[in-house]
ROTORDO-271597 format. One record per residue: residue in one letter; y, z, x of N, C-alpha, C in turn. Coordinates in steps of 0.05 Angstrom, whole numbers, plus 5000, padded with zeros to 4 digits. Atoms other than C-alpha are relative to their C-alpha. Layout:
N
AYZXYZXYZX ...
***
This chain:
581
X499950065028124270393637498550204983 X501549765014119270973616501850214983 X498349895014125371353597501549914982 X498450155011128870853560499050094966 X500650055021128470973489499849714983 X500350295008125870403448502249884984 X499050105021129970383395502549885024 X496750184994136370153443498849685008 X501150304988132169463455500349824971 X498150155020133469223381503150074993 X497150045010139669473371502549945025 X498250234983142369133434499649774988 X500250215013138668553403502149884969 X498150035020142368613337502949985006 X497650084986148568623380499449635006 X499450204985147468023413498949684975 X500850215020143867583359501649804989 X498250125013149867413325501749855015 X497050164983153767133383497449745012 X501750154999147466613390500449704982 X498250195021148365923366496849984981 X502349915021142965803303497649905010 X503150104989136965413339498950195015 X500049784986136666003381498850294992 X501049835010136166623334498450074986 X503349985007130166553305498050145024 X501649844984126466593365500550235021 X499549714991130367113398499750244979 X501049705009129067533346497750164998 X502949884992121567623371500450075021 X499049934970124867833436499250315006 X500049725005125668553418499050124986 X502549835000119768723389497949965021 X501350154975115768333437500850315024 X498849874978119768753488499150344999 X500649765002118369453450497749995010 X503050015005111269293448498650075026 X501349884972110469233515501750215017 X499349814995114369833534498550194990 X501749795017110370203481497450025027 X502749894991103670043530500350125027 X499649884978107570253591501050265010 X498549725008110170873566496950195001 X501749745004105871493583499850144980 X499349875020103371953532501850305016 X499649784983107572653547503949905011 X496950034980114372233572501950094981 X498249955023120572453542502849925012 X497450044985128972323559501450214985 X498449885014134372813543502449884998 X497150095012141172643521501850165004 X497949745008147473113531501749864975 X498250045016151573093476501550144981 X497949685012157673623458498950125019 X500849754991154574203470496950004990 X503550005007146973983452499149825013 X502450164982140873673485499049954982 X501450115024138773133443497449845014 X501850014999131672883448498649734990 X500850185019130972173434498649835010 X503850065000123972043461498650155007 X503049734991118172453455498649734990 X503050215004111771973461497450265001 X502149914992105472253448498049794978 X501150135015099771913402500049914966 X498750085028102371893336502149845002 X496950155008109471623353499049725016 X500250394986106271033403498949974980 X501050185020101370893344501949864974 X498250045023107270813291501049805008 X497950184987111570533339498849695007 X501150244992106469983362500349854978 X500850205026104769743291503449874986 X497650195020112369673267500849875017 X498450354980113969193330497949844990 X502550365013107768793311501649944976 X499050145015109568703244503150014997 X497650094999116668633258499549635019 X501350254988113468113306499649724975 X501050195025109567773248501849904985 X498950155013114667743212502849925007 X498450234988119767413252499449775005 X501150294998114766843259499449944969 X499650055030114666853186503049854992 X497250024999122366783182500749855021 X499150124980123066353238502449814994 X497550265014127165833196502150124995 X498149975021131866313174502449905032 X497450034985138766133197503450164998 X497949795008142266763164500050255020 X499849744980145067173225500350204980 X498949725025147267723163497050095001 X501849865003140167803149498050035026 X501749924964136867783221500850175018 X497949744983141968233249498950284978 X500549754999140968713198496950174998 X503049884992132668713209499750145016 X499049954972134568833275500450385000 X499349725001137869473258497950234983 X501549785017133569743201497150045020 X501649854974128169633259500450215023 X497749804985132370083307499350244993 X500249725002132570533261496550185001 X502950024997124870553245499650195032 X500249934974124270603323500950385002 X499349774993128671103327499350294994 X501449745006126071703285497449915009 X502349974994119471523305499950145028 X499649974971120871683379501650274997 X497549765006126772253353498550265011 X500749704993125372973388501250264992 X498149805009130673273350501649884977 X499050145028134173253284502049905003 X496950175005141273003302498549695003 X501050175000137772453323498749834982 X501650125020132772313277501849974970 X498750065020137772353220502549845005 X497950324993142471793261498449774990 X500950205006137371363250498549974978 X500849985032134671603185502549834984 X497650175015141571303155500649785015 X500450284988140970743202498249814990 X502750095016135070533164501349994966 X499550045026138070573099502149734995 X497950185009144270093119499149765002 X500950314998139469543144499049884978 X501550115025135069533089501549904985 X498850125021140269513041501349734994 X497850314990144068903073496949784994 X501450115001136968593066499349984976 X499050125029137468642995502149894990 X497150155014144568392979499749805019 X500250344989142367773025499749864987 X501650225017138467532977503449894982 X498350105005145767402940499949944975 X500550175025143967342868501250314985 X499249785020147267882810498150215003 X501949724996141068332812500150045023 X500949864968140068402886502350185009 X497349715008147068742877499850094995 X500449815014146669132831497050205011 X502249884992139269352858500650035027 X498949934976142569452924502150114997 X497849805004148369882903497650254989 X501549845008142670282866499250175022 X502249954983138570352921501650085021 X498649874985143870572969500850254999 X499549745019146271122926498550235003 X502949834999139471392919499450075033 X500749774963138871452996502450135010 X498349824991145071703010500750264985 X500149695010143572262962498550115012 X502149824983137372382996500750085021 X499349894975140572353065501850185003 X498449695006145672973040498450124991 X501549785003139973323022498850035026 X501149984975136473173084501150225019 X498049824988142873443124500950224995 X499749755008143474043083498050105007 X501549934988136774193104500150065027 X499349964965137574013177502050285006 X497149864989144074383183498650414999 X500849635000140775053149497450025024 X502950014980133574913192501650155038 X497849954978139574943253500450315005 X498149784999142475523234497650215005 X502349795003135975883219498450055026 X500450014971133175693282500750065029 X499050024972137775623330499349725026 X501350254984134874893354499549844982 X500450245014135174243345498349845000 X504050175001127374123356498849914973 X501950075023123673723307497850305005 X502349844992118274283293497649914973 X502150025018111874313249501350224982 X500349765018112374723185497450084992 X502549885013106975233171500249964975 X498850015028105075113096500950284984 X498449725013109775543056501650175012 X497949984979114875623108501850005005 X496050184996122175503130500350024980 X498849985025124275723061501349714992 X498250135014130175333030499549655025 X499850144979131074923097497549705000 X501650195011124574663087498649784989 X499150225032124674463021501649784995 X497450154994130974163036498849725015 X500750134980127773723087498249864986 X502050005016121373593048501349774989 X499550195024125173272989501949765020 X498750254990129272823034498749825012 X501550064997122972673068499149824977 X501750075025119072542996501849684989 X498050215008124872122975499549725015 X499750184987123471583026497449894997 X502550035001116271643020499249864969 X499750145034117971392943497250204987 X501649915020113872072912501050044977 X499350015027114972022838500650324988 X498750025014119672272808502349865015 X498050154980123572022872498949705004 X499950224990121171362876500249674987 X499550275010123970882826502449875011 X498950184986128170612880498549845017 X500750294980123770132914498149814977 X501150185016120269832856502149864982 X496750165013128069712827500449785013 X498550114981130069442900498449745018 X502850074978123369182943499949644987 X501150255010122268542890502849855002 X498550094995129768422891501649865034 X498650044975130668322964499349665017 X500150294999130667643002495750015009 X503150094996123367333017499150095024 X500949894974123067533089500850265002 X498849704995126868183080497750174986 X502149785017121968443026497250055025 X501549944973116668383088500950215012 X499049774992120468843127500350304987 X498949815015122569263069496950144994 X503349865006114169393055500450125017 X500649864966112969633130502050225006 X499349904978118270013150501250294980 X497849725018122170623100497850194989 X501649825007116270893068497550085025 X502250064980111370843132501450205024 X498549794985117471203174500250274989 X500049815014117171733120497550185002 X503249814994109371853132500050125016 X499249934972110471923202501450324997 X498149754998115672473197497950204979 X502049715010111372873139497550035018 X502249934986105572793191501350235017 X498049754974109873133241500750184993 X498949635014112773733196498950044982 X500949785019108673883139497049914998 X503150004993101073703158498950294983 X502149785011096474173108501250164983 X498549875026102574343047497449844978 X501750205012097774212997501349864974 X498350225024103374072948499649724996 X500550294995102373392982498049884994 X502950135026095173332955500749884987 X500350065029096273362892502649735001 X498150225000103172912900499749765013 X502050324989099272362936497549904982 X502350065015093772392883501949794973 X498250075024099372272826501249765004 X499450225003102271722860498449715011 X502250274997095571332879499549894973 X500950035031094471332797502849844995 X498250145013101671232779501049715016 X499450274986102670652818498949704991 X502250175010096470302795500049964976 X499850125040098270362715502149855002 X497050115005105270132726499549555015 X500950314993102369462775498249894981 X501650085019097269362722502649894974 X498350035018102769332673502849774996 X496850184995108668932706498849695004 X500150325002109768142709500749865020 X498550114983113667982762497650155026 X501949984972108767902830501050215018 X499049824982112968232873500650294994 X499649765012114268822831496750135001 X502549944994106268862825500550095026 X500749934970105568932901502750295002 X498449654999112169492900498350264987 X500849795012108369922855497750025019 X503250004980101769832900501350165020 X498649814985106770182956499450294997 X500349675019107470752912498050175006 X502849945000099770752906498550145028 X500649974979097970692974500950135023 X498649774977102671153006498650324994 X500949815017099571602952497950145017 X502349904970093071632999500750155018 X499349864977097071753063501050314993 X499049785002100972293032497750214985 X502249875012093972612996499050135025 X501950064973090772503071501950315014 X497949784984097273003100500350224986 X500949795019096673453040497750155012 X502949844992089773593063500450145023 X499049904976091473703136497750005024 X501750034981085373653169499849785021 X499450164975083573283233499149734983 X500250305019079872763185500849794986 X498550115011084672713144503349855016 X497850184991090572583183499249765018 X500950244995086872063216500149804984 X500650195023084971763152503449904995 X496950035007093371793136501749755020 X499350074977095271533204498649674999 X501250165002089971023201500649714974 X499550125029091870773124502949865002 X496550145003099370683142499249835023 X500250214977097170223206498749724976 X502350205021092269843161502149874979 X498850085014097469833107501849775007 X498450004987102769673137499349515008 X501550334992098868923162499649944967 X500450145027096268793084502550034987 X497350025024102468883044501349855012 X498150204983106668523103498249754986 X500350295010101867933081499949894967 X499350045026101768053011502849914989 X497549985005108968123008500749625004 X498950225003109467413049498849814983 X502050175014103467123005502549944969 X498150045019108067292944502749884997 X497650094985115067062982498849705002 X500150334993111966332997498949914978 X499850095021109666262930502750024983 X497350035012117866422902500749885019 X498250284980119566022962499449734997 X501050275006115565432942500849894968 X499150075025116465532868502750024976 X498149835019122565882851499450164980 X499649805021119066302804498350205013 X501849734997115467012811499150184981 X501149885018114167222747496549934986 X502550205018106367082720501049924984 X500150155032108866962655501849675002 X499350234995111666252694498449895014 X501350004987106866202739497149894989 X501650115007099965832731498449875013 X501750334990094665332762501149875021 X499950064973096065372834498450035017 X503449944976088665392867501549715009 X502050244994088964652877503449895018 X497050044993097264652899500250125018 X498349834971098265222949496150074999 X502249934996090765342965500250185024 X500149854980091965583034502150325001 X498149824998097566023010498050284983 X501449825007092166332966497050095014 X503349934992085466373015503150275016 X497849874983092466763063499850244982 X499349855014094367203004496750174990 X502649895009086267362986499350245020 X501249934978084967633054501750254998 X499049755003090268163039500350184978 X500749845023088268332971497150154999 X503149924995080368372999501150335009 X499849784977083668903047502050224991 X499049845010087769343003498350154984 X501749915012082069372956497950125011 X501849914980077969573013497549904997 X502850264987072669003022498850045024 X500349974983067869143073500949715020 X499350224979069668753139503649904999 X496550154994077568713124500750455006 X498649685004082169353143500150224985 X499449775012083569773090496950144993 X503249925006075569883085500150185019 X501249844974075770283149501850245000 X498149724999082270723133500350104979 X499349885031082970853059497350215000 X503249875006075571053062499550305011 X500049714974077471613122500650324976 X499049845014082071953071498850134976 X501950045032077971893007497150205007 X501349954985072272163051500550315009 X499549625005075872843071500750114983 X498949855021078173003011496950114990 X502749995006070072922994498250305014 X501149794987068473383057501650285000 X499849795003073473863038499550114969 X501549935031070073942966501950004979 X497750075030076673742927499149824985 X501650175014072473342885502249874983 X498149985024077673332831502549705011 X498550114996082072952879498149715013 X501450254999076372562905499249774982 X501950155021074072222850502949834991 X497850085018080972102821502549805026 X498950124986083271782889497649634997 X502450235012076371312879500849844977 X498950145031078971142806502849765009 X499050144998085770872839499649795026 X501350264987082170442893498849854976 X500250175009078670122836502649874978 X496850215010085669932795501349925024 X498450164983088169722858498949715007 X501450225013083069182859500249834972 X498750045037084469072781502049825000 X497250095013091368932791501349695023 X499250224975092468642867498349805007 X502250244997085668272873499049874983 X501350185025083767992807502349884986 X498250105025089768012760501849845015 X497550124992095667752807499149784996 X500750324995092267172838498149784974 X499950165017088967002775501349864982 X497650075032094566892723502349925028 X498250194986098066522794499949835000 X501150164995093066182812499449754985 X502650105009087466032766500749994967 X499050055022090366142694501649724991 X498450375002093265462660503150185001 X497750014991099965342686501950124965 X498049995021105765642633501449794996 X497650144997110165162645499349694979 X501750315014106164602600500049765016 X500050134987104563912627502449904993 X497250214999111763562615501850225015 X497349894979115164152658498250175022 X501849904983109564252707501450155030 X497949854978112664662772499649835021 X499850144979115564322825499850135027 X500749894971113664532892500649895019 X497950104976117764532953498150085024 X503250044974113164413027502350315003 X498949754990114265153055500349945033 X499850064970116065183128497650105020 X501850084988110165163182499450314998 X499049714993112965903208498950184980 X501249755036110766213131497550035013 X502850035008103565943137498550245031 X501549984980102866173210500250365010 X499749765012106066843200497750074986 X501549875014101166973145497050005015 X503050064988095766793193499150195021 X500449824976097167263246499350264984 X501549765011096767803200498049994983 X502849945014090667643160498549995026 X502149904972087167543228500750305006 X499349734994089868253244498650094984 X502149885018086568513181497950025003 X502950075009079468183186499250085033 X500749974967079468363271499950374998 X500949715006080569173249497950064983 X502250085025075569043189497750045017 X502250054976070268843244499250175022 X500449934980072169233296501650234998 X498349795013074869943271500750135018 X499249814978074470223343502449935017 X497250124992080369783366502750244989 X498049905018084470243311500050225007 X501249725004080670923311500550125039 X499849894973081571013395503250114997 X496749894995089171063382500550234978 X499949855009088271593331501250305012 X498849744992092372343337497550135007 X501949774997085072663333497849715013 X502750125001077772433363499449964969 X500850055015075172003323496750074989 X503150025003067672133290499449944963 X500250175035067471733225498549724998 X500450265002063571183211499749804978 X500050105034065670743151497849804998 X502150205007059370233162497250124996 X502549855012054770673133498849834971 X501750145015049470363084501050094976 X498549865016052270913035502149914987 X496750085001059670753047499849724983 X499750295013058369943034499149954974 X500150045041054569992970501850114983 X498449925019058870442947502849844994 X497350174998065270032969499149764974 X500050225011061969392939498750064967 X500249945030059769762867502150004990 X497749945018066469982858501649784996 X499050295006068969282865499049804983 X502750165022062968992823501350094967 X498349845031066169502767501749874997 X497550085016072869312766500149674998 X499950295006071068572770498649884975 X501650085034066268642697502750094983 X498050005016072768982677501649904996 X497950225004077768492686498649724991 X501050185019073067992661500550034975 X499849925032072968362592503150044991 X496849915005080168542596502549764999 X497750155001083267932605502449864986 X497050015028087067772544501450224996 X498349734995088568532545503049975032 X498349914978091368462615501549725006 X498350254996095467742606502650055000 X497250024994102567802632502249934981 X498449925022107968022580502350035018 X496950034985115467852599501450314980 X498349795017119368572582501150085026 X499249844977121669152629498550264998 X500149744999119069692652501150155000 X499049844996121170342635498950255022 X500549914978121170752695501850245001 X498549824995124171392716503550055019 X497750035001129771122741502449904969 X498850045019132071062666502850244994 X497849814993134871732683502849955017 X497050094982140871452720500649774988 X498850225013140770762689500850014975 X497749945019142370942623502350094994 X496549874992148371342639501649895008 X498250144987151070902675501649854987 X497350125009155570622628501050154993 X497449775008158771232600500050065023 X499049884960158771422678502149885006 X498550194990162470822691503249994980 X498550015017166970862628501650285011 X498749785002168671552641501550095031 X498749954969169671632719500949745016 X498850254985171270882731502749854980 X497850145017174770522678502450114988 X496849795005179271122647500650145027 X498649884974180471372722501649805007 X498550114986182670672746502649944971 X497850095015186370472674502550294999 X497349734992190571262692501849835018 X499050114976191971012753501949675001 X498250215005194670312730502250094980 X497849845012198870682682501750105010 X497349874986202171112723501149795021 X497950304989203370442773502149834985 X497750085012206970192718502550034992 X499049705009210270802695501849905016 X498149904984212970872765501849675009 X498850295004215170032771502450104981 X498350125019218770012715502950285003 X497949914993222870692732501849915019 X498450064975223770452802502749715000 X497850305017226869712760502650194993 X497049835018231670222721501150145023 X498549934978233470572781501749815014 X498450284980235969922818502049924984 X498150135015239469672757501850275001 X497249825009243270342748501349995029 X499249874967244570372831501149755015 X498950344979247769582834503250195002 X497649944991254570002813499150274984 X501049745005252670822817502250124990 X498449895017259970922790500549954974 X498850065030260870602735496850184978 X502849795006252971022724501250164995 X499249725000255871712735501949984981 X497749995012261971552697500050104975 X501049875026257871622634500450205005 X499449634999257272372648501450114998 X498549875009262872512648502749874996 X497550095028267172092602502249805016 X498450154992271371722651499649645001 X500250334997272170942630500049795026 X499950214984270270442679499349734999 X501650325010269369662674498649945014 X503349935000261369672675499649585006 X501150194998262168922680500749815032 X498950104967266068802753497050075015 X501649874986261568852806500250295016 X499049734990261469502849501249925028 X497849974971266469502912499950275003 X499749604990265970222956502649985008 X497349844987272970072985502449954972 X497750015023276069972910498750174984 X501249855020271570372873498650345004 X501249715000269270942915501450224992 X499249755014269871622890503350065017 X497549914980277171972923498550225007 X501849854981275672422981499950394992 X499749765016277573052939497550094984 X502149895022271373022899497850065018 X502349964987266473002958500950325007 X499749734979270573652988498650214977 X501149805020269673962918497150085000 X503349995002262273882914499450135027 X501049914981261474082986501350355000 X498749704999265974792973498650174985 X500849855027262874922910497550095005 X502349924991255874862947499650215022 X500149864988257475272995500750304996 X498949875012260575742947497450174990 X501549895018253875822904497450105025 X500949934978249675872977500450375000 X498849684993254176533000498350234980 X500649815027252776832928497550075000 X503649965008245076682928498850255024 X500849854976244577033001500650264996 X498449785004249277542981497950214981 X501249855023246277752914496449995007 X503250064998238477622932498650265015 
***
């Protein structure tokens, strides 16, 4: 089994799921991560399998310490959150977790680009099906969006690959030196970036992420932008473009969650934020840093999965997700909010929860490589991430008086056991790395020699949290939840979209019904002239016939004189054409 690539262990599973009767697929769908997981610890570092295929050797496992660490963390929380989802009884959406895990799997493990870009667009079809589960007008429409958008990226991708191909001569994943592989590169890069949601590319998951069903948005945190880190770890380690474009979207992330209303949209923009790090951490390139990167997407990867379900069992309990409906639920879902605390402590980087031990790595080399500029300004969006995910959500959920006034107080539906216990495995996951950072830091690409429980580190952690907690004190009528829309940089495509649609949909298909009619209504006049085709012709040339008998061929056909004529005459103007030509 050492050779076996992982990814064929869910997407047999996704085969077979569906032919299961429904008491059943729930818990088979912890089968095949369960199954990766422990293949992952039996897998050597160094193993690999080849593939023939055509005329190429495809490459679809290379293990070494980066791809088991990726690979471990997305069967766990694919794990987690199948015991989250245990209730569901929608084969559509468990089949296609199934696959968008697969794909996950699969470029993580990929040794070569045909490969890795099978399952790069394997990953785009699951997700999306995990947004149009949810079944409601937007999750359409935000799932046609969001399709679009990756299947532009994945033709850029492949225009890259294809030239990288050509330029090379091989279909090896390789590293790029920074400033490298010309066009090919680039090419690669942006199809990369695109997934990783860097801004200007990434107003498709804060469109799509809040629209998707309650257990899918779980999946949808963990797995598209986290497979995206991965791969820039692997080919562009130490572009420092990536700095600065991981600095920009730790900030922009953090004004836009500060800003939005809808819970789940908060936590999408936090994505943004927090990938911002990893991709700052791979910018840099150092051994510290890609630790710190590597480390932040493991870490992450556990807090947003519980944020995500913390937010999901409050719209599963309440039907609503917007603060500005939302209110005076300490004393209603209490356990849903100590669950949901434990992963806001640990994004904000609280000592003793996860993200204290990996955000701090990154933040930390940027420090020791004297980018101050980026240090300080990565510091600024740890404290709005606190601001927005640890004070503002859960207060104006929680703790703020209910919107809804007392004569339409919110009705709350019991959540299923599976939510609570789900959210439990992964806040224990959080507060057990928190504690015990060497559990995390042994599986690192580099030796580790960092120690975030420095006397230094913790005051400083717990000042910067002390700050932003006098500031959301003072701020809070400033920062009370306003029902509008964000404008976002996907305005660039959504405004067009109705003269888009007007111009290449509605006058293309109303041509097209035109000329269907067009050609109807000749094909009617044709039949009516062709019930009797003599008494038709007759017009032409002047000979009276009664147009109102029906047509008879053995009383009405032509005499056999007129066929010879026409056949003499054509053979006549033939000779001539050959002759004279």
């Amino acid at each position: 089994m050492t050779d076996m690539p992982p990814a064929l262990i869910p997407l047999v599973g996704a085969i077979l799921l569906p032919l299961l009767p429904k008491r059943l697929r729930g818990f088979f769908f912890l089968a095949p991560p369960a199954l990766c997981l422990y293949l992952l610890t039996r897998l050597p570092q160094g193993s690999s399998a080849t593939w023939e295929f055509l005329s190429y050797t495809l490459h679809p496992l290379v293990a070494d310490r980066l791809s088991l660490l990726f690979g471990s963390i997305f069967s766990i929380i694919v794990f987690i959150g199948g015991v989250y989802g245990l209730h569901l009884k929608d084969r559509f959406q468990q089949t296609a977790a199934l696959l968008y895990y697969a794909g996950a799997m699969g470029v993580t493990f990929a040794g070569d680009y045909l490969t890795l870009y099978a399952f790069w667009e394997l990953m785009a079809v699951g997700s999306v099906v995990l947004i149009w589960a949810r079944r409601t007008e937007e999750s359409s429409r935000a799932g046609g969006r969001y399709i679009l958008v990756h299947l532009a990226g994945g033709v850029i991708l492949l225009a890259g690959i294809l030239l990288q191909i050509q330029n090379s001569g091989s279909l090896s994943i390789q590293s790029f030196l920074p400033g490298s592989g010309g066009t090919a590169a680039w090419l690669i890069l942006i199809g990369f970036a695109l997934n990783a949601a860097v801004p200007p590319l990434h107003a498709w998951l804060p469109d799509a992420y809040p629209r998707g069903t309650v257990t899918g948005s779980v999946f949808l945190s963990a797995l598209t932008t986290k497979t995206a880190v991965y791969v820039l770890i692997r080919c562009y380690s130490g572009w420092e473009v990536l700095l600065w474009a991981g600095v920009i979207m730790s900030l922009y992330g953090v004004i836009y969650a500060i800003l939005a209303n809808d819970i789940r949209l908060i936590l999408a923009y936090h994505i943004v934020s927090q990938v911002g790090f990893m991709v700052a951490g791979i910018g840099l390139g150092t051994e510290m840093a890609i630790n710190g990167a590597a480390a932040h997407a493991f870490c992450h990867i556990l807090y947003k999965a519980l944020l995500f379900m913390g937010a999901g069992t409050v719209l599963y309990q309440t039907g609503h997700s917007r603060l500005t409906d939302l209110g005076g639920l300490s004393k209603r879902l209490p356990v849903v909010l100590i669950l949901y605390m434990v992963g806001a402590v640990s994004i904000s980087g609280l000592p003793l929860f996860n993200g204290f031990i990996s955000k701090s790595m990154t933040i930390s080399a940027a420090e020791q490589a004297g980018i101050i500029p980026a240090f300080l300004l990565l510091e600024l969006a740890s404290v709005g991430t606190f601001l927005s995910v640890g004070l503002k959500l859960p207060y104006f959920t929680w703790y703020s008086s209910p919107k809804q006034g007392p004569s339409k107080e919110i009705e709350i539906n019991p959540a299923p056991k599976n939510m609570i216990l789900g959210m439990s495995l992964a806040a224990a996951a959080c507060f057990l790395l928190g504690v015990a950072p060497g559990l995390l830091y042994r599986f690192l690409p580099y030796p580790v020699h960092y120690q975030a429980y420095t006397p230094a580190h913790v005051v400083g952690a717990l000042q910067l949290l002390f700050f932003a907690g006098v500031v959301f004190f003072f701020l809070i009528p400033k920062l009370s939840p306003k029902p509008g829309f964000l404008i976002d940089t996907d305005c660039a495509y959504r405004m067009p979209a109705p003269l888009a649609r007007l111009l290449f949909v509605k006058y293309v298909v109303s041509a097209f019904e035109n000329v269907q009619i067009g050609g109807n209504r000749l094909a009617a006049a044709l039949a009516r002239r062709s019930r009797n085709p003599v008494a038709f012709l007759s017009g032409f040339v002047g000979r009276p016939v009664d147009k109102t008998q029906a047509f008879d061929p053995d009383r009405q056909r032509p005499p056999i004189q007129v066929a010879i004529s026409l056949t003499l005459l054509f053979v006549v103007v033939m000779a001539l054409w050959i002759t004279l030509r």
